[in-house]
C-alpha positions as CSV (number, residue, x, y, z in Angstrom):
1,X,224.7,120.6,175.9
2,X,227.6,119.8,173.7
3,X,230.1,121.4,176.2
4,X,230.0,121.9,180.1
5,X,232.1,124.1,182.5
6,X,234.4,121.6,184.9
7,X,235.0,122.3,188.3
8,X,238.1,123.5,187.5
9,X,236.4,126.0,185.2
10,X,238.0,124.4,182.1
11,X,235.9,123.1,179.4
12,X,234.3,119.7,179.7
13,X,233.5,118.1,176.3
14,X,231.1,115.6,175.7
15,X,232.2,111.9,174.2
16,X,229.0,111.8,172.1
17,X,230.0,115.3,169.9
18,X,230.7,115.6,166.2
19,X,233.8,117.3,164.7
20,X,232.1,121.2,164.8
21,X,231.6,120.3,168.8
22,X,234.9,118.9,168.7
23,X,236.5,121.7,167.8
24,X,234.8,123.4,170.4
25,X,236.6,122.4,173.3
26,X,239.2,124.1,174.1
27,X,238.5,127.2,172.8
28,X,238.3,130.7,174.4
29,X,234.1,131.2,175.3
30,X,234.2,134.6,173.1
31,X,235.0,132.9,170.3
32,X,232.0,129.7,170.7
33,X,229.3,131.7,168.9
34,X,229.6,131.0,165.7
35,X,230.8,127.9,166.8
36,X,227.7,127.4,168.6
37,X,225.5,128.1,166.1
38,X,226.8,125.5,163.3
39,X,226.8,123.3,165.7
40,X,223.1,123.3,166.5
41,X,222.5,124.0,162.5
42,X,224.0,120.5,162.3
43,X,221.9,118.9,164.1
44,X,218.7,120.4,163.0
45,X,217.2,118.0,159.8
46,X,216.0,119.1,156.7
47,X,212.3,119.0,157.5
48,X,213.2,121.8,160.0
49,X,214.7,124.2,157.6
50,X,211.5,123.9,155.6
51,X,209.4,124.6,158.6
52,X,211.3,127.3,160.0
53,X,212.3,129.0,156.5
54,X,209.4,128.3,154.3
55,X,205.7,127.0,156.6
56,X,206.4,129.2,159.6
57,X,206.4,132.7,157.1
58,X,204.0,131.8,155.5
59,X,201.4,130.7,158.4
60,X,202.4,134.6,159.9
61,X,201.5,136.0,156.3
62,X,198.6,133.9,156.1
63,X,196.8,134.8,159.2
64,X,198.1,139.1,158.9
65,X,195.9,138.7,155.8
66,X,193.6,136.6,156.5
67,X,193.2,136.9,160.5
68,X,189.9,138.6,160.1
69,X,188.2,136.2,158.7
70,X,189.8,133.5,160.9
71,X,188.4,135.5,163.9
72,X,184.3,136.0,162.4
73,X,184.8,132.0,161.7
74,X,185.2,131.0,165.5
75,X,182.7,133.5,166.7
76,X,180.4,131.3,167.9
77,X,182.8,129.9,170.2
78,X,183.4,133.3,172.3
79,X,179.9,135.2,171.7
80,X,176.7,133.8,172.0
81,X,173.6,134.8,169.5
82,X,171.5,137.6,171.1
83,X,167.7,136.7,172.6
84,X,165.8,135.6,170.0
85,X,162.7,138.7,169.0
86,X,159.5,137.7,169.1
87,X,158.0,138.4,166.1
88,X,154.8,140.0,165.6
89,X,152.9,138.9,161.8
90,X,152.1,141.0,159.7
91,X,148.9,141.0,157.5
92,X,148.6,143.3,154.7
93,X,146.8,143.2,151.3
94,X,145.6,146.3,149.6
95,X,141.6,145.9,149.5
96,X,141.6,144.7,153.0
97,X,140.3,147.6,154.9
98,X,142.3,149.3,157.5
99,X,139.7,147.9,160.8
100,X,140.3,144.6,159.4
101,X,144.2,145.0,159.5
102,X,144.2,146.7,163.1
103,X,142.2,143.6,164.5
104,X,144.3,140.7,162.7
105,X,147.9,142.3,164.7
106,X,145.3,142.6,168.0
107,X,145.1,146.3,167.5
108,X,142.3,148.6,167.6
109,X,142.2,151.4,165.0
110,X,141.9,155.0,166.0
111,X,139.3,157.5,165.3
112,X,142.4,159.6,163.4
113,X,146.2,158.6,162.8
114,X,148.7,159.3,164.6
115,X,151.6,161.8,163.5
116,X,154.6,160.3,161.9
117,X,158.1,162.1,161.9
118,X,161.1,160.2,159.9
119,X,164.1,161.7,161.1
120,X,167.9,160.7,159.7
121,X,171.4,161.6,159.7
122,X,172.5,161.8,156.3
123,X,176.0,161.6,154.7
124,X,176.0,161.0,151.2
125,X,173.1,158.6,150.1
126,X,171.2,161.2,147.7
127,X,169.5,158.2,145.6
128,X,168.3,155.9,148.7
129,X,167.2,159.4,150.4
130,X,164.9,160.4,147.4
131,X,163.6,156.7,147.2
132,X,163.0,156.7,151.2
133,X,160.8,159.7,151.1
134,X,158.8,159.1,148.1
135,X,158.0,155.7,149.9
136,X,156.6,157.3,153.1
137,X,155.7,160.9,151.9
138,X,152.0,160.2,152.1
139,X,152.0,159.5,155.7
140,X,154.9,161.4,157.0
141,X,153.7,164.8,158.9
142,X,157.6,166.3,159.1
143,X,160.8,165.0,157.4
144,X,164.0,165.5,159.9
145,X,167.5,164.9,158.7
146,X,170.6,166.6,160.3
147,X,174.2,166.6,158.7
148,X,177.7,167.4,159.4
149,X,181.0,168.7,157.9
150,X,182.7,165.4,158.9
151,X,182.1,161.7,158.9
152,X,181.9,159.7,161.9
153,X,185.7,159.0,161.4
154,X,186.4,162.8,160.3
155,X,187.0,163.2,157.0
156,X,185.6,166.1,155.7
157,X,183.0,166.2,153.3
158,X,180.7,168.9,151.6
159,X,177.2,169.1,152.9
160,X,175.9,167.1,150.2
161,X,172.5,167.1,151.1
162,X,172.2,171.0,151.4
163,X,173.8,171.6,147.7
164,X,171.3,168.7,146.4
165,X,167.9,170.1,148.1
166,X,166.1,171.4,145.3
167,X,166.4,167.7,144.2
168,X,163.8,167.5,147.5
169,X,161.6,170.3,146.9
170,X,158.6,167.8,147.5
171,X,158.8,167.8,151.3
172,X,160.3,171.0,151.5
173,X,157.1,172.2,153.1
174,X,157.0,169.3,156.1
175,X,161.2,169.6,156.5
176,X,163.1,170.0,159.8
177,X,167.4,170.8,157.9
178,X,169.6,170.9,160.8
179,X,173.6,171.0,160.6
180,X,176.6,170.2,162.9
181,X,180.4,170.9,162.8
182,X,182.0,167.5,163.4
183,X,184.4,167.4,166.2
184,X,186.3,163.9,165.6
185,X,189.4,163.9,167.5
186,X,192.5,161.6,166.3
187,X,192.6,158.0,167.5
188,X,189.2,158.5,169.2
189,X,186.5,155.4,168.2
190,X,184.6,157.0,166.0
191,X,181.3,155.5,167.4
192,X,181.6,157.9,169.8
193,X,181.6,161.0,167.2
194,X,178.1,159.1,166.2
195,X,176.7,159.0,169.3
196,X,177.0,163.0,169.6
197,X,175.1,163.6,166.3
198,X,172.5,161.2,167.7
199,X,171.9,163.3,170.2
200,X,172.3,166.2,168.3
201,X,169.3,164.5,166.4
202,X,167.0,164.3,169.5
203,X,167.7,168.2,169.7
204,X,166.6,168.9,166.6
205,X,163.3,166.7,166.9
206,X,162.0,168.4,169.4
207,X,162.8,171.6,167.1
208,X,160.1,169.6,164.5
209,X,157.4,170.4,167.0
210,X,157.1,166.4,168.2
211,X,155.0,165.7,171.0
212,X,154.0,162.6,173.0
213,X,152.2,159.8,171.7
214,X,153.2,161.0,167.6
215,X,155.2,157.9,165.9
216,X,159.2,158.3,165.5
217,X,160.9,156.2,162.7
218,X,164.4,155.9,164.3
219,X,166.3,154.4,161.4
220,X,169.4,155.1,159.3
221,X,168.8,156.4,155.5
222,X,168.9,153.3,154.0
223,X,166.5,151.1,156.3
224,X,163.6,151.9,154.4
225,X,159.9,151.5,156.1
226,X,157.8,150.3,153.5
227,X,154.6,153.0,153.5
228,X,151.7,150.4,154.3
229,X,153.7,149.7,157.5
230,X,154.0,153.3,158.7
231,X,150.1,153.6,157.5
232,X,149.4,150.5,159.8
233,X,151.1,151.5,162.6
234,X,149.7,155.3,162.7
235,X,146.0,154.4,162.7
236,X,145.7,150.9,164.9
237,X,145.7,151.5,168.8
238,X,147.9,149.5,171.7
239,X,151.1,149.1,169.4
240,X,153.9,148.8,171.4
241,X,156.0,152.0,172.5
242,X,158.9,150.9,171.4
243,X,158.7,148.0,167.8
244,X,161.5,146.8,165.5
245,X,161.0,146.5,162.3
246,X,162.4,143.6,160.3
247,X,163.3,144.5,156.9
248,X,164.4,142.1,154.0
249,X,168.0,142.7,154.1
250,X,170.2,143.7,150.2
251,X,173.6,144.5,149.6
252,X,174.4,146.8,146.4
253,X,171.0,146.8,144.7
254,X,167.7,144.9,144.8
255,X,169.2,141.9,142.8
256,X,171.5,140.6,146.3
257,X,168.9,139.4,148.7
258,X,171.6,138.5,151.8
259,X,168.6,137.9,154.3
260,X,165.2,138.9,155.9
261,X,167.1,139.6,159.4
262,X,167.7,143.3,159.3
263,X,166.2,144.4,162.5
264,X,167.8,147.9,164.0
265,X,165.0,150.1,162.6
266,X,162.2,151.0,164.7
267,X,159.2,152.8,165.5
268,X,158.4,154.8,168.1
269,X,155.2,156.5,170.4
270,X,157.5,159.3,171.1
271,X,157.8,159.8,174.8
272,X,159.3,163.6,175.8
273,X,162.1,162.5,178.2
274,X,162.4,159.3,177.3
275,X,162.4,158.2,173.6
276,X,166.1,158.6,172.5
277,X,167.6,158.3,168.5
278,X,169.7,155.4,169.4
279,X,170.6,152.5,166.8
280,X,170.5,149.1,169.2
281,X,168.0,147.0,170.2
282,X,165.8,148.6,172.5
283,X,163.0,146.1,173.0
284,X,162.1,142.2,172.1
285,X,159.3,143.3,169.9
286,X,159.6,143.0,165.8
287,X,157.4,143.3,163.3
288,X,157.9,140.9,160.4
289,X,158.4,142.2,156.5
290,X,158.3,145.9,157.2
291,X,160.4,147.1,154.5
292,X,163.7,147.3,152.9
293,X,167.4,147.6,154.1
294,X,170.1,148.3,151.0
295,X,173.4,148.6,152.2
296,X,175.8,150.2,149.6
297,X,173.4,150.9,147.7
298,X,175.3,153.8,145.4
299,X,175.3,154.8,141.7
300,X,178.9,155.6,141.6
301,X,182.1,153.7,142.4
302,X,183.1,156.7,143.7
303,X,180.6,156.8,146.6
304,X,181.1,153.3,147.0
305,X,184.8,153.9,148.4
306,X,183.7,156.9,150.2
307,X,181.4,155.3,152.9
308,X,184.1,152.4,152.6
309,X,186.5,155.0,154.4
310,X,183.9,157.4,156.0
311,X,181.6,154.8,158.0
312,X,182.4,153.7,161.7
313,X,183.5,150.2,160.5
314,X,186.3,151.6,158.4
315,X,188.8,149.7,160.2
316,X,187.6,146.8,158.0
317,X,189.7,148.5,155.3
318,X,192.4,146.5,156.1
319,X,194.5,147.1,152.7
320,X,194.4,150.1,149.9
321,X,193.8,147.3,147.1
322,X,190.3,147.2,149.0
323,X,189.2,150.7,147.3
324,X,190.6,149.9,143.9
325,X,187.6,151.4,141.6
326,X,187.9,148.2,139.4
327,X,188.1,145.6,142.3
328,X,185.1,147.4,144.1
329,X,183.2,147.1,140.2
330,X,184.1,143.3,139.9
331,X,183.0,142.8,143.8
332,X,179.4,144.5,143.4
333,X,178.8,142.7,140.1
334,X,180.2,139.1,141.6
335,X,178.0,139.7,145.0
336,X,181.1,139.5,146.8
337,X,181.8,141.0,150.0
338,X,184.2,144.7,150.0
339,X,185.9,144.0,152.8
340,X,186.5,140.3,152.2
341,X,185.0,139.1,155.2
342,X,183.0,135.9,156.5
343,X,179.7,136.5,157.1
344,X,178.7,137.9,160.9
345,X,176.7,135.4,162.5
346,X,176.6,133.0,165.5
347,X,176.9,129.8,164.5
348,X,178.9,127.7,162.2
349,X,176.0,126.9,160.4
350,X,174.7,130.3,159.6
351,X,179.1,131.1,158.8
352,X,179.2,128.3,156.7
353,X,175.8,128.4,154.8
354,X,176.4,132.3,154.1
355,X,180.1,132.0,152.5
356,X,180.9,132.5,149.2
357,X,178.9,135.3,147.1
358,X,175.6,136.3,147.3
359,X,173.2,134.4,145.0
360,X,171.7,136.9,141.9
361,X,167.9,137.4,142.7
362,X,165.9,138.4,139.5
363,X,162.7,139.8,141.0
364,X,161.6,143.0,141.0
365,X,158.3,142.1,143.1
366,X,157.4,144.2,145.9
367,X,160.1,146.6,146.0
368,X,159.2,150.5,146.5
369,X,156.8,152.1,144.2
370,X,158.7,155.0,143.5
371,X,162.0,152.7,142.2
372,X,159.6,150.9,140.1
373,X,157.6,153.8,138.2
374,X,161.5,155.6,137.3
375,X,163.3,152.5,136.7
376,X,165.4,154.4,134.0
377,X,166.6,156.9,136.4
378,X,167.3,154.1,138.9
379,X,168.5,151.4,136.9
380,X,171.3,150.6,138.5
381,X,169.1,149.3,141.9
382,X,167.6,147.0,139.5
383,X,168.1,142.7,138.6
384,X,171.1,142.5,135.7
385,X,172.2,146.1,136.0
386,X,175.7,145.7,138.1
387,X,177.5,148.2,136.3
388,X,178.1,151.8,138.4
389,X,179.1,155.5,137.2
390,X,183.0,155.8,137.8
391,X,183.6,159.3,138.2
């Protein structure tokens, strides 16, 4: 210290002091503060100042805006990856006959198929819905989707599917149309609020007319079964009761291929009692290239920013630059992520190897019939067509 209290209670002044602790001795204590201060200024250097005035702001700024990311990059040092599934193959080829199939998964096939029910809760994804059903209307017995006045982090929103239905008067003879009020209370997670319509979803199921042993296809709008699977699965015997489905895994459109690891859609021998409409992993069992998962997958920048706010992981919307209508445009075109995060994985490997935008993928090849044979109206799910509807 550059003064000291004697025993005396006088002030004790050190020999080694410069002038500003100099002239500290001697004074009254209520008037040392200032004193104090310049004092320990003095003898900070000027490498300090930068630190404290320049590097130390600007490593706080840097990791408010960019904490996120710093967090998803040291994942894999606080959360291991998940049992590995053990992946079923899966033979298909059109003129191979449906016997042939059953026996090459270790299946029998049935004397008839099996029932199938798709059932979804819907928000807003009109285009992805329509492609959906097309793909699996041949071997779908009833269509169930349920919707509700509010988003899983309660906004309100127009029953979008019910003022669109004529657009779906194809399956309007094998539809279950259910609808909930949303009851998203403030500050509550709003996984919860998406639990409830899950359940709300089991309820209307067993409205459908489902019964034991008929297949379920628990899986969100735009995890799309591709039809052969479905087919497959309804006519072969000994499938497992419970089977994930791993689907090749876009972001946007059909042109950003992120991965073939999409597993949270699955199939189901309904069980009454027992088989619930949850989204986790519910057994070790996956079948490999099952279909399709396009995330975002929107025609207008408009929609885009709505499931940005409306979707449980809207707390990734970490600034109002994020739903800028021209930065959303340049990030879909650029294969970029919305939220401006580091890829989810495990390891540093699969962080590192996934950074950076998502690679432009120019085939079209075994992508749903239905996108294929009205390519016009659905350009925009297409290679080389980026550009979305602002409205």
């Amino acid at each position: 210290m550059w003064w000291m209290m004697n025993e005396g209670g006088g002030h004790y002044c050190s020999k080694k002091t410069d002038d500003i602790c100099g002239d500290v001795c001697g004074q009254e204590s209520s008037r040392l503060s200032l004193s104090r201060i310049r004092c320990i200024l003095r003898g900070i250097d000027m490498k300090t100042y930068i630190f404290l005035f320049i590097l130390a702001p600007t490593c706080i700024f840097g990791v408010y805006i960019h904490g996120q990311k710093i967090s998803y990059f040291f994942r894999p040092l606080w959360e291991s990856p998940p049992k590995p599934f053990h992946d079923i193959p899966h033979y298909y080829h059109e003129n191979v006959s449906m016997e042939t199939l059953c026996k090459l998964h270790g299946w029998r096939i049935r004397e008839f198929p099996r029932r199938v029910y798709d059932a979804v809760l819907f928000s807003n994804e009109v285009d992805i819905l329509t492609i959906r059903w097309q793909e699996l209307y041949p071997y779908v017995t009833n269509f169930v989707l349920l919707e509700s006045n509010l988003t899983f982090t309660g906004i309100p929103k127009p029953m979008v599917f019910a003022s669109h239905r004529d657009q779906f008067k194809f399956v309007e003879t094998r539809l279950t149309y259910g609808t909930i009020g949303g009851r998203f209370k403030k500050g509550e997670n709003p996984f919860v609020e998406e639990a409830l319509q899950r359940v709300a979803l089991d309820q209307l199921l067993k409205i459908s007319g489902i019964s034991d042993d008929d297949l379920l296809i628990v899986s969100d709008v735009d995890e799309i079964p591709s039809r052969h699977t479905i087919n497959l699965l309804r006519w072969c015997d000994d499938i497992p009761q419970v089977l994930h489905l791993r689907l090749k895994n876009y972001l946007y459109s059909f042109e950003f291929l992120v991965d073939n690891n999409s597993w949270r859609a699955s199939v189901h021998r309904y069980q009454t009692g027992k088989t619930r409409y949850v989204h986790y992993r519910q057994t070790d069992e996956i079948l490999a290239d099952a279909g399709w998962h396009c995330s975002f997958c929107f025609r207008r920048i408009s929609e885009f920013v709505f499931k940005m706010k409306a979707y449980s992981h809207n707390d990734r919307v970490r600034f109002s630059r994020f739903l800028n209508p021209k930065r959303v445009q340049r990030v879909i075109c650029k294969g970029a992520d919305l939220f401006d995060m580091l890829p989810e994985e495990y390891t540093f490997k699969e962080i590192i190897g996934k950074m950076g935008p998502i690679p432009h993928s120019f085939s079209a090849v075994h992508l749903p019939s239905y996108l294929l044979e009205n390519a016009d109206k659905h350009k925009f799910l297409l290679p080389g067509n980026c550009l979305r509807e602002h409205e």
